[in-house]
N, C-alpha and C positions, 0 to 999 in steps of 0.2 A: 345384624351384620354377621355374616359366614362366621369370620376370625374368634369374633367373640364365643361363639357358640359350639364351633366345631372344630376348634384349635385342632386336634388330635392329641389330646391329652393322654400320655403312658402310663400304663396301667402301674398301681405304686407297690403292689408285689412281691416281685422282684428287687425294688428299685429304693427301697429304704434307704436315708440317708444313716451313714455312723451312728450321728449325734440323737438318732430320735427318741421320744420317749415313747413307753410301754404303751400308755394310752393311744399314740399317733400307730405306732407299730398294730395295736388289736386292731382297729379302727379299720386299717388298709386293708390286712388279709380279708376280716369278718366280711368287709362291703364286696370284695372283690369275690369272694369264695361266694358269697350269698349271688352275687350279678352270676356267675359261671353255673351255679345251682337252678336258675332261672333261662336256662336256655333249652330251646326244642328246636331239632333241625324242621327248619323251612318246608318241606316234604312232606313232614310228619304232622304241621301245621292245615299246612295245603289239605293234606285227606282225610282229615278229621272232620266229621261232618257237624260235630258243634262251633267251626270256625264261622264267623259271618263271610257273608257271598263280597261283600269291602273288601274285609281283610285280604280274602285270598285272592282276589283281584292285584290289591297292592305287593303283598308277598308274593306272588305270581311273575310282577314287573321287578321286582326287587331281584327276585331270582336270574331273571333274563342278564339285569346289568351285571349281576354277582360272574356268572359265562362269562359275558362279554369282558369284563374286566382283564380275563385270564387268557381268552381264547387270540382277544383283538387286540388287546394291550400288552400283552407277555408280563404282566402283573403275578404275584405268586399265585399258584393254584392249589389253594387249602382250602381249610374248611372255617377258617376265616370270614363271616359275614354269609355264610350257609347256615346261621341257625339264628333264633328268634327270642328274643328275653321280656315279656310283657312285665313293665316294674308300675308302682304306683304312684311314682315322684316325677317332676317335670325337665329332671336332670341325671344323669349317670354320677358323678361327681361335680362339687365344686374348686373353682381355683384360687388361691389364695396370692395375688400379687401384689408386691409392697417396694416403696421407692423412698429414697430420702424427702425430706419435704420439698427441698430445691435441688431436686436432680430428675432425668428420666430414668437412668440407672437402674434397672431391677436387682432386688436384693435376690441372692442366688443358694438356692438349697444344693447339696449335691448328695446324689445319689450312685449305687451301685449299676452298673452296668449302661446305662446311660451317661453316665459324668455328671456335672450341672447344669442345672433347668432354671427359670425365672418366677416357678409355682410351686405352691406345695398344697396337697390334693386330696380334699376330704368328701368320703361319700356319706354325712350329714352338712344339709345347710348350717342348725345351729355350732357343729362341731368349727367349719368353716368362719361363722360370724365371729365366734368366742376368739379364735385364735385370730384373727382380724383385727380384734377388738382389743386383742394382746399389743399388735403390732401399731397400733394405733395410737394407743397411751404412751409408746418409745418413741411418739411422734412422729411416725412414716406414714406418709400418702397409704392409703390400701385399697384397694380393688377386689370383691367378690365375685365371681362370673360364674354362672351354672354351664356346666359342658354335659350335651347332649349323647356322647360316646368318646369310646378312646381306644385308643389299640395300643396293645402289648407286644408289638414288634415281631411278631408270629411265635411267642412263647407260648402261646393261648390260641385254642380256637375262637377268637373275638365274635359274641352274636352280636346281629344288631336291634336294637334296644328300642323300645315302645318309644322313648323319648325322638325318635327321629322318625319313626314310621309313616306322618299324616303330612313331610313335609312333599314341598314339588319334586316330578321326577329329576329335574337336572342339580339340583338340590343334594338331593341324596346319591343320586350315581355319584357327584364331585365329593362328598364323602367316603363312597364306599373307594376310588380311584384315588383318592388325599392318604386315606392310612394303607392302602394296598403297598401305598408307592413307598411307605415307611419301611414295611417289610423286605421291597425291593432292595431298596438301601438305608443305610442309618450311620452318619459320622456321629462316632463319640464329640460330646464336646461343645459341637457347632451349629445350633440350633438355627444359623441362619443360613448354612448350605442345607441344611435338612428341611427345612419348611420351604425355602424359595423351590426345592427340587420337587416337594410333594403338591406344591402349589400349582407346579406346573404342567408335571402330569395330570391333576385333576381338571385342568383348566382346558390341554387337550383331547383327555379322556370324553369330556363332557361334548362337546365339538364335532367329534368322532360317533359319540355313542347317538347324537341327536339327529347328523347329517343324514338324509335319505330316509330318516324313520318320522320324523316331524315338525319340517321347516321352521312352520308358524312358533314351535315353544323354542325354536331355537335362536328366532328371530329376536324373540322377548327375553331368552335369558340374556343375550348378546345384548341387548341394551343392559340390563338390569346390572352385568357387568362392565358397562361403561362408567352407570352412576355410582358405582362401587369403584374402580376406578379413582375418579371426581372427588369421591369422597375420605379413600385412603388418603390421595394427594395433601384435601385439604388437614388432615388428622398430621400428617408429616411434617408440613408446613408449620403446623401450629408446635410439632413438637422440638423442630429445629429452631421456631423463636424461644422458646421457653429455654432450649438450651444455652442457648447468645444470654438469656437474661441470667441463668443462674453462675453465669462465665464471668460475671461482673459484680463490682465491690457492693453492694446496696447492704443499706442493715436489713437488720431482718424482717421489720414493718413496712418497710420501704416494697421488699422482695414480694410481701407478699402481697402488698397493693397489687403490684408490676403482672405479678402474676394471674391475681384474678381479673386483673382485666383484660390478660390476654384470654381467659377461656370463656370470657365473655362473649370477645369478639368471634373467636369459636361460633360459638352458639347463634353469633347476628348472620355470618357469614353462610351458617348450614342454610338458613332458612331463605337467606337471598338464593341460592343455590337449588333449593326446592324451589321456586319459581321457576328457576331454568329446566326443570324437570317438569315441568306443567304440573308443581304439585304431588306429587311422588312422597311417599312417608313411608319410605322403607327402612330408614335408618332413624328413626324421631326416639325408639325405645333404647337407643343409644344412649340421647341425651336426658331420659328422664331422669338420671339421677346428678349426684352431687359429682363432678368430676376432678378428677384429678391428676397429678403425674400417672399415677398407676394405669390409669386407662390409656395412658398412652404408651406406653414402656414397651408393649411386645408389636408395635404395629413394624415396626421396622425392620421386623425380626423375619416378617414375610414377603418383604418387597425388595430387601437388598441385592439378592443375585440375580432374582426371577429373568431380568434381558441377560443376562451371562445365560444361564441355562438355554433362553431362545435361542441365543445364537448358537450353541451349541447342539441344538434341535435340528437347525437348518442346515449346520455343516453333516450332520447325519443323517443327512437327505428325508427328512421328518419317520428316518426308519427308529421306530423307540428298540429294539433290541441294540441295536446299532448307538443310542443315546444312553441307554444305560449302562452298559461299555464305557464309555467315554465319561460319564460319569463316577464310576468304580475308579477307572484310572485315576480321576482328581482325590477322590476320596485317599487313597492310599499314600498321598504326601501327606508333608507337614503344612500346618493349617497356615505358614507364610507365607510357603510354595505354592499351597491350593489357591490362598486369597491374590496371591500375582495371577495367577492363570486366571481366575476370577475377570481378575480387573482389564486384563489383557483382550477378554471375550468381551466387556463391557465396551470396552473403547473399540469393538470392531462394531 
């Protein structure tokens, strides 16, 4: 699943919370200075004649979207995802999200320059388990998720990272068009005008970047995002029951019956659901593990404005300079006055 894997995790930096400790603090710079130390411009890749004739293929297309992003999108035009980090790990960072045992509620770190986020971001897997494993014996739900790249809001010329390189073109352009759009804009604070906005530039980016270049993959990502779609829906669904369950008096045995049978029913319902897909397992590595609040905590976090933002797409006649204008404007209230005007575009 996208969400899981290319959230747009912020680079942690900058972005230390107060409270942290020495060890979380080495940990951030080391990884982040070490990723930044691993980067060669794309160009410099390209001409090197010990690159394989793949690679520079892919780095090639990569390049083309990286243009397009800037030229067709008015996306920022850095040097942003113009350069190339070959690491040895199947992740850039991991994310660390944790929720009460009966709540969706993500527990919330805060950080400088950013405000509060619902992750806290370690570039070792075990570093990430351990503190998981912290959060776990305080008896909170916890979620580990490996994120494939992140971006630093244009502090950083951000490369893009071996971990995404082999994935589909439409794939990766909605990546390289997801943190562009970070750059574009970025509300302190509100993580869900920030991601529905990034969500949806990547979602016409990708639309745009595929139309008249190659029907056919755009024919199949356009499904691939219906079952995504299908399948947020159902993730929402299940996290809104769980909410109604922990709203009500049950002891705590009771709760936690109530509960696993709701993610049970999760689990029957995916797979009824892959039938309707004639079998489709695009999302099965979802469910391999043990689930819990945590996996749900941030889905909502992508889906709440996204038809506010459409509509405000189409009143600016789908001109995006024109949209993000208009979004700037929202941005610059307070987050009661933004979420009216929100809700105002939703209800049109």
């Amino acid at each position: 699943m996208r969400r899981s894997s290319g959230l747009g995790l912020i680079a942690i930096l900058l972005f230390l919370p107060g409270c942290s400790t020495l060890s979380y603090y080495s940990q951030s710079i080391g990884g982040h200075l070490q990723l930044m130390g691993q980067r060669r411009p794309i160009t410099q890749v390209l001409n090197d004649p010990e690159t394989p004739a793949l690679m520079k293929q892919k780095l090639g297309k990569l390049k083309q979207i990286r243009d397009f992003a800037s030229a067709k999108l008015a996306l920022p035009d850095n040097n942003s995802y113009r350069s190339y980090a070959a690491l040895d790990r199947d992740a850039v960072v991991w994310s660390v999200v944790a929720t009460p045992e009966f709540s969706i509620e993500p527990k919330q770190w805060c950080y400088l320059v950013i405000g509060c986020a619902s992750y806290r971001g370690y570039f070792s897997r075990q570093a990430a388990q351990a503190y998981a494993n912290i959060l776990k014996a305080e008896g909170l739900d916890v979620a580990v998720e490996p994120i494939p790249a992140y971006s630093t809001l244009g502090w950083f010329d951000d490369p893009v990272p071996s971990t995404v390189i082999d994935w589909s073109e439409p794939r990766i352009a909605g990546l390289i068009f997801h943190e562009l759009a970070h750059q574009q804009l970025y509300i302190k604070d509100d993580s869900a005008f920030n991601e529905a906005f990034a969500s949806l530039v990547e979602e016409v980016g990708v639309i745009r970047w595929l139309q008249g270049r190659d029907d056919d993959m755009l024919n199949r990502w356009q499904l691939s995002q219906q079952y995504e779609r299908q399948f947020i829906a159902l993730l929402l669904e299940t996290r809104q029951q769980l909410q109604y369950l922990y709203a009500q008096k049950y002891a705590s045995e009771q709760m936690r019956q109530r509960k696993a049978q709701l993610f049970d029913v999760l689990r029957g319902r995916y797979q009824q659901l892959k039938k309707s897909w004639g079998g489709y397992a695009g999302f099965d590595s979802w469910f391999n593990r043990d689930l819990s609040n945590a996996h749900l905590a941030s889905i909502a976090t992508y889906e709440q404005w996204k038809p506010a933002f459409k509509q405000l797409l189409t009143e600016s006649n789908g001109q995006l300079p024109t949209f993000y204008q208009a979004c700037m404007s929202l941005g610059i209230l307070s987050e009661k006055e933004r979420n009216e005007k929100l809700m105002a575009l939703m209800d049109q």
